[in-house]
C-alpha positions as CSV (number, residue, x, y, z in Angstrom):
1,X,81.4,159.1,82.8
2,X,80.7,160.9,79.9
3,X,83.5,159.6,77.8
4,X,82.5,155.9,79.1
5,X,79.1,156.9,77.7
6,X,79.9,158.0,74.5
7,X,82.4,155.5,73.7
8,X,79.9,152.7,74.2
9,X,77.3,154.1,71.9
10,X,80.2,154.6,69.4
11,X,80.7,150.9,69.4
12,X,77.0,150.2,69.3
13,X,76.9,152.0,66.8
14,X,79.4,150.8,65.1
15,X,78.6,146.8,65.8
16,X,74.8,148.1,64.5
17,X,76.1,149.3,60.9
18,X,78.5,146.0,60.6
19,X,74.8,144.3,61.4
20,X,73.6,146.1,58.8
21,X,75.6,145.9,56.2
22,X,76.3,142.2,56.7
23,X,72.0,141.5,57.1
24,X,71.9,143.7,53.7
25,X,74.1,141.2,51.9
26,X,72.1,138.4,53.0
27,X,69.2,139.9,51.9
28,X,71.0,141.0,48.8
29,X,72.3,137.1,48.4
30,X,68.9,135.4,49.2
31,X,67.4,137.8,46.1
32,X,70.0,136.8,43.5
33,X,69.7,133.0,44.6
34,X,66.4,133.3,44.3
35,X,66.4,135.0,41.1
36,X,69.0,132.3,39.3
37,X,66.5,129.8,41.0
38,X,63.4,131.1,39.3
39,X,65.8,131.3,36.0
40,X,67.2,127.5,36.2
41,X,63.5,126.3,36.4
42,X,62.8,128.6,33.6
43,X,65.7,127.4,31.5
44,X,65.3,124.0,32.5
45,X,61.8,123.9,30.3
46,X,62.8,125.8,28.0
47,X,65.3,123.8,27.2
48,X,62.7,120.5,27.6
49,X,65.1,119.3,30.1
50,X,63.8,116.2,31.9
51,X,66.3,116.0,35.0
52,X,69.0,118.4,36.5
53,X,71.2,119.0,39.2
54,X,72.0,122.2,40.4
55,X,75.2,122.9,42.9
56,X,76.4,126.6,43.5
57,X,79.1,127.4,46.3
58,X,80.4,130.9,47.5
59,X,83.1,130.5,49.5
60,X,83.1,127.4,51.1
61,X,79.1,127.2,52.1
62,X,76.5,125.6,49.4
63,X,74.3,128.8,48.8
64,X,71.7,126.9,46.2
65,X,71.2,123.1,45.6
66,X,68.5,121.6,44.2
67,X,67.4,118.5,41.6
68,X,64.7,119.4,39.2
69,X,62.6,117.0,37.5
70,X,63.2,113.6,36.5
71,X,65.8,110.7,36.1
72,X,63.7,108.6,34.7
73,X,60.5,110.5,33.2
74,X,58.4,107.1,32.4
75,X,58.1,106.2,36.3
76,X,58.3,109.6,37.3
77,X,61.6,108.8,39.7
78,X,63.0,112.3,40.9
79,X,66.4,113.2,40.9
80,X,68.8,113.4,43.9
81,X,72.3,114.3,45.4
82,X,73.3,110.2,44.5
83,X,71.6,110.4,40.8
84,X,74.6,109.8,38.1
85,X,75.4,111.7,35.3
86,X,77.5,110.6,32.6
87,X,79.7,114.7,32.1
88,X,81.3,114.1,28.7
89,X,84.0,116.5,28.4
90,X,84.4,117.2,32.0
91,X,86.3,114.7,32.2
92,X,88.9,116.2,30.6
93,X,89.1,118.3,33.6
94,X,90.2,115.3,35.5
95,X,92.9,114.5,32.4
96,X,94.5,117.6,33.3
97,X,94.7,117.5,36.5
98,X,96.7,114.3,36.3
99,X,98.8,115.3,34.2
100,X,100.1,118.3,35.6
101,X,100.5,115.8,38.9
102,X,102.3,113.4,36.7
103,X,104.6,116.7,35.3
104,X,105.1,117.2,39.5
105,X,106.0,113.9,39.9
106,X,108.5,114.1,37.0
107,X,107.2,111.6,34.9
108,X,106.9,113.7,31.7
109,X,107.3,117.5,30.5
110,X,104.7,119.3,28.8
111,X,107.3,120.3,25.8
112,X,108.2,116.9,25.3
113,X,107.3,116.0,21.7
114,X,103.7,114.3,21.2
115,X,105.0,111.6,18.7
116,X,107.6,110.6,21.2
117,X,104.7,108.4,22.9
118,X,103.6,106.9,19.7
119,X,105.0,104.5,17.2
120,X,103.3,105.7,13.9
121,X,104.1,109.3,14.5
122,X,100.3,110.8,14.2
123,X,101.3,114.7,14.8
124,X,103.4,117.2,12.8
125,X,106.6,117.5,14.9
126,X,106.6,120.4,16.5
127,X,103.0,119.9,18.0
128,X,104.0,119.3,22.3
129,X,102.2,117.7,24.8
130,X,101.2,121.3,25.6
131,X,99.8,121.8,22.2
132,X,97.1,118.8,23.2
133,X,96.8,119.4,26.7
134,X,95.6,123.5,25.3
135,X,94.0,122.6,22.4
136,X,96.5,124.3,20.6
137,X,97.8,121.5,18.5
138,X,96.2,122.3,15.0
139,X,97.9,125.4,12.4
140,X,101.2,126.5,12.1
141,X,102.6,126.6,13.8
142,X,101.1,124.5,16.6
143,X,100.4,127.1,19.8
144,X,99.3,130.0,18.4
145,X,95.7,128.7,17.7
146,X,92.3,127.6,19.5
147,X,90.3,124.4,18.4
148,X,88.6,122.5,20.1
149,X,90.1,118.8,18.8
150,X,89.9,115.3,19.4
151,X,93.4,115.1,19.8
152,X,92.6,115.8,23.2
153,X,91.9,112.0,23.4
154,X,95.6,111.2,22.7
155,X,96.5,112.1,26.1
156,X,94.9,108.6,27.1
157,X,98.1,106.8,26.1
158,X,100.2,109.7,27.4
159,X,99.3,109.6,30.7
160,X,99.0,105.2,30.9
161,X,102.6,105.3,29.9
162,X,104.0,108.2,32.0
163,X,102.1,106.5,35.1
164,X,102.7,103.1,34.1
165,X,99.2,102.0,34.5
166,X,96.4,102.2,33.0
167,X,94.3,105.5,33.1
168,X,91.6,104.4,35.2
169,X,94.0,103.3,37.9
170,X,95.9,106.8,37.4
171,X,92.3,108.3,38.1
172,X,91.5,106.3,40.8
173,X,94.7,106.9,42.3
174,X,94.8,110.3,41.7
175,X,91.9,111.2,42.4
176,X,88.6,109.2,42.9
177,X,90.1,107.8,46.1
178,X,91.9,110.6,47.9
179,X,88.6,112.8,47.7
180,X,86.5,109.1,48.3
181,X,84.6,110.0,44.9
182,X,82.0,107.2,46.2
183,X,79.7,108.2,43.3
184,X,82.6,108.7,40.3
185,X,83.9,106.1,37.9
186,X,84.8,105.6,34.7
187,X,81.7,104.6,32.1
188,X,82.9,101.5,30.5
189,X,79.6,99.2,29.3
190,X,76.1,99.1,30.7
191,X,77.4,96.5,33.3
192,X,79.0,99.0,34.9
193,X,75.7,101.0,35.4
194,X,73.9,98.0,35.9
195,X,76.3,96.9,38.7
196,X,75.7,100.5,41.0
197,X,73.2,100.7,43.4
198,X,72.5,104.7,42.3
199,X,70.1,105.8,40.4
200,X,71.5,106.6,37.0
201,X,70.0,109.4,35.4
202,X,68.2,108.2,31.9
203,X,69.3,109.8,28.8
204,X,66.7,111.9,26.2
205,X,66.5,113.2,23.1
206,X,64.4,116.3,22.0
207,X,62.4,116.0,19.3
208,X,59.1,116.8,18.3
209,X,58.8,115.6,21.8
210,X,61.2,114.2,24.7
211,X,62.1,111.0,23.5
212,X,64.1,107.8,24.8
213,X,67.9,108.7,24.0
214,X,71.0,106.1,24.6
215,X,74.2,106.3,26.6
216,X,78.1,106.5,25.1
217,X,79.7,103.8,26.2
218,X,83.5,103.8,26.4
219,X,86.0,106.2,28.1
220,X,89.2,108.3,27.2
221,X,91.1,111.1,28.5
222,X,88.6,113.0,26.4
223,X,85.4,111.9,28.1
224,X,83.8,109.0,30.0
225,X,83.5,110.0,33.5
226,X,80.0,109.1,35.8
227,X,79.7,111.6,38.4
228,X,77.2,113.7,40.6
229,X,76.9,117.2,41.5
230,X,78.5,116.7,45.1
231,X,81.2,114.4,44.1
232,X,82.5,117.3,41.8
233,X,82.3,119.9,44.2
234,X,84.9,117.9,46.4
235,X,87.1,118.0,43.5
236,X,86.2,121.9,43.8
237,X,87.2,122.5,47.0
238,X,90.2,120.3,46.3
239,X,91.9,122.4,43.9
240,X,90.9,125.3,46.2
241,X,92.3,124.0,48.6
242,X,95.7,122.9,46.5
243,X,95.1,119.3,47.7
244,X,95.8,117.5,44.4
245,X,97.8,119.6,42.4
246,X,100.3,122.5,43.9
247,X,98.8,126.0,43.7
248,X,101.5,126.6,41.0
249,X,100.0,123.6,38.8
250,X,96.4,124.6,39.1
251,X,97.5,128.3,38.2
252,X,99.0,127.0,34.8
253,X,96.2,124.7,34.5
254,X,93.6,127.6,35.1
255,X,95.9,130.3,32.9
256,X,95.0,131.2,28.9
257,X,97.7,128.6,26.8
258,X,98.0,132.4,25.2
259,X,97.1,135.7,26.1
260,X,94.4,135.8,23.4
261,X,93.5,131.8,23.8
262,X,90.4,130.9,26.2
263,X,92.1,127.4,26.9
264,X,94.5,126.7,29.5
265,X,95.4,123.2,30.5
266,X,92.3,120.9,30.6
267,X,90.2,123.6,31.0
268,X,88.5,127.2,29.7
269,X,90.3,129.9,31.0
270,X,88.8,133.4,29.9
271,X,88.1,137.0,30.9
272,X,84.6,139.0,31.0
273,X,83.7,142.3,32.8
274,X,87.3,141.8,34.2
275,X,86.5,138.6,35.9
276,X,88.7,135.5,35.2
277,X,85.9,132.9,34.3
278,X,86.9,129.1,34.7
279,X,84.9,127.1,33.1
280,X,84.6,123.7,31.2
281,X,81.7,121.7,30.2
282,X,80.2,118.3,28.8
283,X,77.9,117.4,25.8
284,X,76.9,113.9,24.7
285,X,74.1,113.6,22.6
286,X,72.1,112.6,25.7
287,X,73.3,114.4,28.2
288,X,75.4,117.7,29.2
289,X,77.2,119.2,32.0
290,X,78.4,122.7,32.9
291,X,81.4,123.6,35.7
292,X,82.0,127.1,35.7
293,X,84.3,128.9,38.7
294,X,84.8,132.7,39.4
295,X,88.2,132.8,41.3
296,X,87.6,136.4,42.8
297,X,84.6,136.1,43.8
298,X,84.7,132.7,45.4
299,X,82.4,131.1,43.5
300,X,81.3,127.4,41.6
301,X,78.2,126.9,39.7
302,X,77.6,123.1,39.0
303,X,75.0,121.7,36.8
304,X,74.0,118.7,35.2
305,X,71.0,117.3,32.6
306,X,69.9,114.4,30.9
307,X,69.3,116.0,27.6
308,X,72.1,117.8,25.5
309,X,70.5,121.0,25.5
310,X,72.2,122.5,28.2
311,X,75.3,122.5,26.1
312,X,74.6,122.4,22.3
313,X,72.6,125.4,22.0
314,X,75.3,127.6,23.2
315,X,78.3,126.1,20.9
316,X,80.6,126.1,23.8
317,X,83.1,124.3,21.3
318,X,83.9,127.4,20.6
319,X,85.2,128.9,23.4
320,X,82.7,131.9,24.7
321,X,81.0,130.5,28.0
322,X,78.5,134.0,27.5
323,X,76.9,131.9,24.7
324,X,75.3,130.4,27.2
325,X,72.3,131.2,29.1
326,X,73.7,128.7,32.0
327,X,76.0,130.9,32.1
328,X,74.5,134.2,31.7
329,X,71.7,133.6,34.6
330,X,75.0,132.7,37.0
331,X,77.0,135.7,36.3
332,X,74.3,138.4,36.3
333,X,72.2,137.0,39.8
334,X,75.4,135.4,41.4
335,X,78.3,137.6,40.4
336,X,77.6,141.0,39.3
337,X,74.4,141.6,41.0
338,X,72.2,142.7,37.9
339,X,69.0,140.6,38.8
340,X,67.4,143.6,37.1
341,X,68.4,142.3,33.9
342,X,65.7,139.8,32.7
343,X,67.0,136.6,31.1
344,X,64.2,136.4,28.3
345,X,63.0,139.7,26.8
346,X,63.5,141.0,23.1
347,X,61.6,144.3,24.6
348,X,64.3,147.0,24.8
349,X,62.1,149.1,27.1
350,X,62.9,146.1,29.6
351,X,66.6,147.1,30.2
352,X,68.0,149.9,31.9
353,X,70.8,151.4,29.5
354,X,73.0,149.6,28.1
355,X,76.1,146.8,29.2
356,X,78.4,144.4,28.1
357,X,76.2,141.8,30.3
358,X,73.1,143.0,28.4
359,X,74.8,142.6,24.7
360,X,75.9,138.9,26.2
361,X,72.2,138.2,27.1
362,X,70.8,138.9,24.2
363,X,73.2,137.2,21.9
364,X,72.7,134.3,24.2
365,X,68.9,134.3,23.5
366,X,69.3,135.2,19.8
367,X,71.6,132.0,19.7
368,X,69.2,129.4,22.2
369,X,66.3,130.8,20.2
370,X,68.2,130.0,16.1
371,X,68.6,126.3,18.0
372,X,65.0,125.9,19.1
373,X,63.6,126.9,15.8
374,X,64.0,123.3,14.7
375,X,61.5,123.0,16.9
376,X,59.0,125.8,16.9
377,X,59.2,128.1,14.3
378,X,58.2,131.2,16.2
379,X,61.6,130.4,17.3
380,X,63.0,131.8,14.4
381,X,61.0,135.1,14.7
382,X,61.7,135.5,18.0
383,X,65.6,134.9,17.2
384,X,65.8,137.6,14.6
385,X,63.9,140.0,16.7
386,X,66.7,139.6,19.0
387,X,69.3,140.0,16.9
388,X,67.3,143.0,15.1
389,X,67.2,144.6,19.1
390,X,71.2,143.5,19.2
391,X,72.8,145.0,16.3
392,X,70.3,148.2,16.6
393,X,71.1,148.8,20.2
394,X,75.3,147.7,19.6
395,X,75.9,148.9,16.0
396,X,79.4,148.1,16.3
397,X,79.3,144.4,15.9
398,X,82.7,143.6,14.4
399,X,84.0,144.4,18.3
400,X,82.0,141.7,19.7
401,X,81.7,139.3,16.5
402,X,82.5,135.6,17.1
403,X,82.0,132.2,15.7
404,X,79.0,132.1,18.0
405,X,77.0,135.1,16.2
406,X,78.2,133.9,13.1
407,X,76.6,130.6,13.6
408,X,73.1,132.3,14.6
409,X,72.7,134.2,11.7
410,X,73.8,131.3,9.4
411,X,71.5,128.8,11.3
412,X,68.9,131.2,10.7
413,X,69.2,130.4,6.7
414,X,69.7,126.6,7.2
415,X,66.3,127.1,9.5
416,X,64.6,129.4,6.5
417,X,65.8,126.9,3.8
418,X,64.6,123.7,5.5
419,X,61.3,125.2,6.2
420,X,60.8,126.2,2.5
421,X,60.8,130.3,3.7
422,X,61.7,133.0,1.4
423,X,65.5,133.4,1.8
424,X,66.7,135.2,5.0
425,X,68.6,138.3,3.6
426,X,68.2,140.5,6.1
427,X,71.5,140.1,7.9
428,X,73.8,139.4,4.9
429,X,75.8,142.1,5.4
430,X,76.9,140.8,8.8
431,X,77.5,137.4,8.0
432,X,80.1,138.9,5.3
433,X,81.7,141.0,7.4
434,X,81.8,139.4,10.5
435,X,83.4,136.1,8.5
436,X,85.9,138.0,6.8
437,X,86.6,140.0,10.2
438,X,87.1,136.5,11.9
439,X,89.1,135.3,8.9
440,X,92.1,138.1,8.9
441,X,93.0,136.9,12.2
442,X,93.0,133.4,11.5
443,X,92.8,132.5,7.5
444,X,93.1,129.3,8.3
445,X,89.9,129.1,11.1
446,X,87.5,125.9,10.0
447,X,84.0,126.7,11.6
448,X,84.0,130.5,9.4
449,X,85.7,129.1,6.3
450,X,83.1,126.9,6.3
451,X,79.8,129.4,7.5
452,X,81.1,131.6,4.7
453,X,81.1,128.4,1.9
454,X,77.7,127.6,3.2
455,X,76.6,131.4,2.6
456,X,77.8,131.5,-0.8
457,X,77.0,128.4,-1.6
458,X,73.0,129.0,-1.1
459,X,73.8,132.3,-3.4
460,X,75.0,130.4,-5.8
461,X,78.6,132.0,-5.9
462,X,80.5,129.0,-7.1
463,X,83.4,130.2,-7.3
464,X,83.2,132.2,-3.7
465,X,82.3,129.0,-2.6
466,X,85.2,126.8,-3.8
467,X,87.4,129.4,-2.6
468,X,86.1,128.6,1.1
469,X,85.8,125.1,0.8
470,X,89.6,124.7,-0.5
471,X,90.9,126.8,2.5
472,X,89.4,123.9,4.6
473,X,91.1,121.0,2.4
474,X,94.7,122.4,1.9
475,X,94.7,124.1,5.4
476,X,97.8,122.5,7.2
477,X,98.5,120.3,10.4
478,X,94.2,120.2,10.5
479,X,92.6,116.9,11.8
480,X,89.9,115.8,9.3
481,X,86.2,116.6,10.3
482,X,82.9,117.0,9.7
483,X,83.6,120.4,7.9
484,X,86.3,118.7,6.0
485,X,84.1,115.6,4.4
486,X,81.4,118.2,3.3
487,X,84.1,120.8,1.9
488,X,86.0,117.9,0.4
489,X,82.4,116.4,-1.0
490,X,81.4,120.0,-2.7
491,X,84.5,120.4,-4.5
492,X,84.0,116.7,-5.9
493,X,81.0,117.5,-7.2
494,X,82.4,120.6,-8.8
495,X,85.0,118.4,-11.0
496,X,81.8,116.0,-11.8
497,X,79.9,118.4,-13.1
């Protein structure tokens, strides 16, 4: 009797701590969701974003979804689970996913050649579908270096003449109609919008003031996809569930091209805190979109606005999704439980010792705040007090240094210069070191050739300059861009004068 007595208070006891432990996650869950909520509607006007979705899964339940603010601000229209966002560079997200179904199906190989599927020959020959697919295609050799490119785009033609159709039929067929994507399509002219019965999120510009922005019209592998929160959330739980691509496929898709790379196939594909982050997002100049998965925890934040600021801010181009604040809020509520971290403080009594998440934060807020100068000045300050807090509190900043920092500090002298301020020579040092530090790796590497020609430039180092700006001309197997007509301009005027 005894025995029968104590074994059943063993296994009350027992079935109480499981109780326990499992109502103490909830609770623990229902905090940090409630946390990253307070934090997206804080972001949301910081950022003067009129309209956004929010989607975030953990395993296969919808733990958060909401839609903030406006589609259209002028009659006040709300957002909802139908309301369409154009996602920009998500879509190449579905480019990759068709083509590694189109490398299943045998229709082509990701080593075949890239000028094999055009007449004129556009690439150096060694660049591979791969090398586009990766974002690897630029340097020599092709591979063994990230940039984000526009070659991307080339993978239009790729995939119409593997499939032997056109690319919105291989999309369709792909995916749009397995998942019945009611609320996806391909963004082709404004009859196309005009022709949906959904409410299509209006696009803004930010200003002095939120003003009336404009849509891109048009469609490649690159971009050009109109979708909504839910509608990309089945195409989640599809490639969880190895629906449209084999669990081999999505593996390569969601694996570095390289060790050192944060591109795999389509998508970002990097490590932080020892968490596999996969992530891609979208920026027009009206709109942006974020995707970001945590494989090991089970987790996929989805978010879309109807102003760019989600995006640019952060310079995702260059491949560190911590530059974001998007990002930052999501990992520290919903993933490593550090809701005691605050999102927006530059008082280092706020923090409790010191992190790798914390050092993220603050570069994150040091880098929204450079942007949001062009704005509101106190901006600035407030930018250069973080950075001030960052560099006091992590001294070593050559371990952590990226084209992300290096860009806040030179935006802060593009800022300081526009404004007529004394020049910003505070963090000189930095931006020297940090650009060469970036530089021994990759000589070749556009975005800090260019940060450092723009620093010595304002210095009047002419011939620091030049030196720079003709890295960027004669570098080899580079598209031309932006960086290239301004380095190509300066040395002009050099021979002029």
């Amino acid at each position: 009797m005894l025995f029968r007595k104590t074994h059943t208070l063993l296994i009350l006891s027992c079935f109480f701590l499981l109780s326990c432990g499992k109502r103490k996650k909830e609770i623990s869950r229902t905090l940090s969701v409630g946390v990253f909520k307070k934090e997206i509607s804080s972001l949301k006007e910081y950022f003067q974003i009129p309209g956004m979705a929010v989607l975030v899964k953990k395993d296969d339940e919808i733990i958060y979804e909401d839609y903030l603010g406006y589609s259209n601000v002028e009659t006040k229209t709300k957002l909802d689970s139908t309301s369409l966002f154009p996602i920009a560079s998500l879509t190449k997200v579905f480019s990759g996913i068709s083509t590694m179904a189109l490398v299943e199906q045998g229709k082509l190989a990701l080593n075949t050649p890239a000028n094999y599927y055009f007449e004129s020959a556009p690439f150096e020959p060694t660049v591979q579908l791969e090398h586009l697919l990766s974002h690897t295609s630029q340097g020599v050799p092709p591979g063994e270096q990230f940039y984000y490119s526009s070659r991307f785009g080339a993978l239009t033609k790729v995939i119409e003449t593997a499939a032997e159709t056109s690319f919105e039929n291989v999309l369709n067929q792909q995916i749009i109609q397995p998942l019945r994507l009611k609320h996806t399509f391909l963004l082709k002219d404004s009859v196309t919008i005009n022709s949906r019965k959904e409410v299509f999120a209006k696009p803004y510009l930010v200003k002095d003031t939120i003003q009336n922005g404009f849509v891109d019209f048009g469609y490649s592998s690159s971009a050009g996809v109109v979708s909504t929160a839910r509608d990309l959330l089945k195409i989640d739980n599809a490639l969880d569930a190895n629906v449209l691509i084999s669990e081999a496929s999505k593996n390569q898709m969601f694996t570095p091209y390289k060790d050192d790379l944060p591109y795999g196939y389509g998508i970002f594909s990097e490590t932080f805190l020892g968490k596999r982050l996969i992530w891609a997002y979208g920026q027009y100049d009206c709109y942006s979109s974020l995707w970001l998965k945590v494989p090991s925890d089970n987790i996929t934040i989805i978010l879309l606005a109807n102003n760019n600021l989600m995006s640019d801010p952060a310079r995702l181009i260059y491949g560190n999704a911590t530059s974001s604040l998007f990002v930052i809020s999501a990992l520290k509520n919903l993933v490593f439980d550090s809701t005691d971290i605050p999102l927006f403080s530059n008082n280092q009594t706020a923090y409790n010792g010191s992190s790798d998440l914390h050092r993220e934060n603050l570069r994150a807020q040091a880098l929204a705040a450079s942007f949001m100068a062009r704005f509101d000045s106190k901006e600035m300050d407030h930018s250069i007090q973080l950075l001030r807090l960052l560099f006091s509190k992590y001294p070593n900043y050559l371990e952590y240094a990226n084209l992300a920092l290096l860009h806040n500090l030179l935006f802060l002298k593009e800022v300081a210069f526009h404004m007529e301020m004394e020049e910003l020579i505070e963090f000189d040092q930095q931006i020297v070191e940090i650009g060469e530090h970036l530089l021994q790796k990759h000589p070749e590497n556009p975005y800090a050739n260019y940060y450092l020609a723009s620093f010595y430039e304002k210095k009047e180092r002419v011939d620091k300059t030049a030196f720079y700006y003709q890295r960027i001309v004669e570098a080899k197997n580079f598209s031309n861009f932006w960086y290239t007509s301004e380095a190509k301009q300066w040395l002009a005027s050099q021979k002029n004068n």
